[in-house]
N, C-alpha and C positions, 0 to 999 in steps of 0.2 A: 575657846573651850576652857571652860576652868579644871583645875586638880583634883575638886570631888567630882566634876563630868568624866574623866580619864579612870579616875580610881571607879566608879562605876561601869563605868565601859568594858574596864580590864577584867571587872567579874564576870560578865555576859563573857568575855573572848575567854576566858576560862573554863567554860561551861559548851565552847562547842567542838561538834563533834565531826572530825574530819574525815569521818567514811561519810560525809552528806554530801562531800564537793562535787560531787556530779547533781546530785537535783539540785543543788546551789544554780550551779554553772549551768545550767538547762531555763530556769526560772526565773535565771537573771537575763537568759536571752530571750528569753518572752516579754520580760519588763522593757527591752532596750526596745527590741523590735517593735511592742507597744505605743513607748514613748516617740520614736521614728513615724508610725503611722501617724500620731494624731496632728505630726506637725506644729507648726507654731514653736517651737522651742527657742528658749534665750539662751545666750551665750554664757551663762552659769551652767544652765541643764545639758547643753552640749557638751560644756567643762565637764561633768561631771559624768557621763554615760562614755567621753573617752577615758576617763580617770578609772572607771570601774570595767570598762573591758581590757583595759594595758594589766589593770592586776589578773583578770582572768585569762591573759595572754600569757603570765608568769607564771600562773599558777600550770597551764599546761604544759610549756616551754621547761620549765625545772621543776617537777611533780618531787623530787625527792630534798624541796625544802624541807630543815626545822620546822617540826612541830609548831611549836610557837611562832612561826610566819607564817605558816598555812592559816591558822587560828584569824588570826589576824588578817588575814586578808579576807578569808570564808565571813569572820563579822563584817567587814566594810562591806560584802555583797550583799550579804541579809538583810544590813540594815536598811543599804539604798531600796533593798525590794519592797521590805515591810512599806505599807501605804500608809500604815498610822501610828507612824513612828512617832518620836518630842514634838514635828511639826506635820500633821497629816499631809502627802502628797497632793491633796485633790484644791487645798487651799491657793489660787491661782500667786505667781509671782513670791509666794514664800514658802510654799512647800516644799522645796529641795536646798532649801540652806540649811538645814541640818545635817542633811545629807552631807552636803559639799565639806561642813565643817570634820562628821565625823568620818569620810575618805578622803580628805586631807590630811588628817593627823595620821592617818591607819599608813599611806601613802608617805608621810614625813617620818615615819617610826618603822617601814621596814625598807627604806630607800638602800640601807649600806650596808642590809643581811642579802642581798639580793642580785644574782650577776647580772651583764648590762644584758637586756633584750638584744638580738645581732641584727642589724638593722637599723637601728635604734640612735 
């Protein structure tokens, strides 16, 4: 991901609004539970739907993060939902590497505002 991809990113994560984390957290488990049914999934898109439920695990587990990590987590989940996001999801085998790319970074940028999950 390049520095104007982040620098635009960072304006979207600027713009959202953290009384939506419950229909977030609701529509992203329709998204998961969807992508489970249809089966067939690679080992990116599995990466990737454990990556965005560990943050909706955080996000329930410590509700009284910063601001600005909720934000940022609430976009990693939007994004992965939106279906037509920079690479439509319905595109076989490359539709979810944008994804992977932008809950990677979201993932690598709130790792050390974050206490450990217990269990974990």
């Amino acid at each position: 991901m390049t520095e104007e991809d982040k620098a635009h990113y960072n304006k979207k994560i600027e713009q959202i609004n953290i009384d939506h984390r419950e229909s977030i957290l609701n529509v992203l488990g329709i998204k998961i539970q969807s992508m489970l049914d249809s089966g067939g999934l690679n080992s990116v898109e599995i990466d990737l739907i454990e990556d965005v439920a560990r943050l909706a695990e955080i996000l329930k587990l410590f509700p009284e993060l910063p601001d600005g990590v909720i934000k940022k987590i609430l976009f990693a989940m939007s994004y992965f939902i939106d279906e037509n996001d920079e690479i439509p999801d319905i595109i076989p085998e490359l539709g979810y590497l944008d994804d992977v790319k932008v809950v990677g970074w979201i993932v690598d940028e709130v790792q050390g505002q974050i206490p450990k999950i217990p269990g974990a």
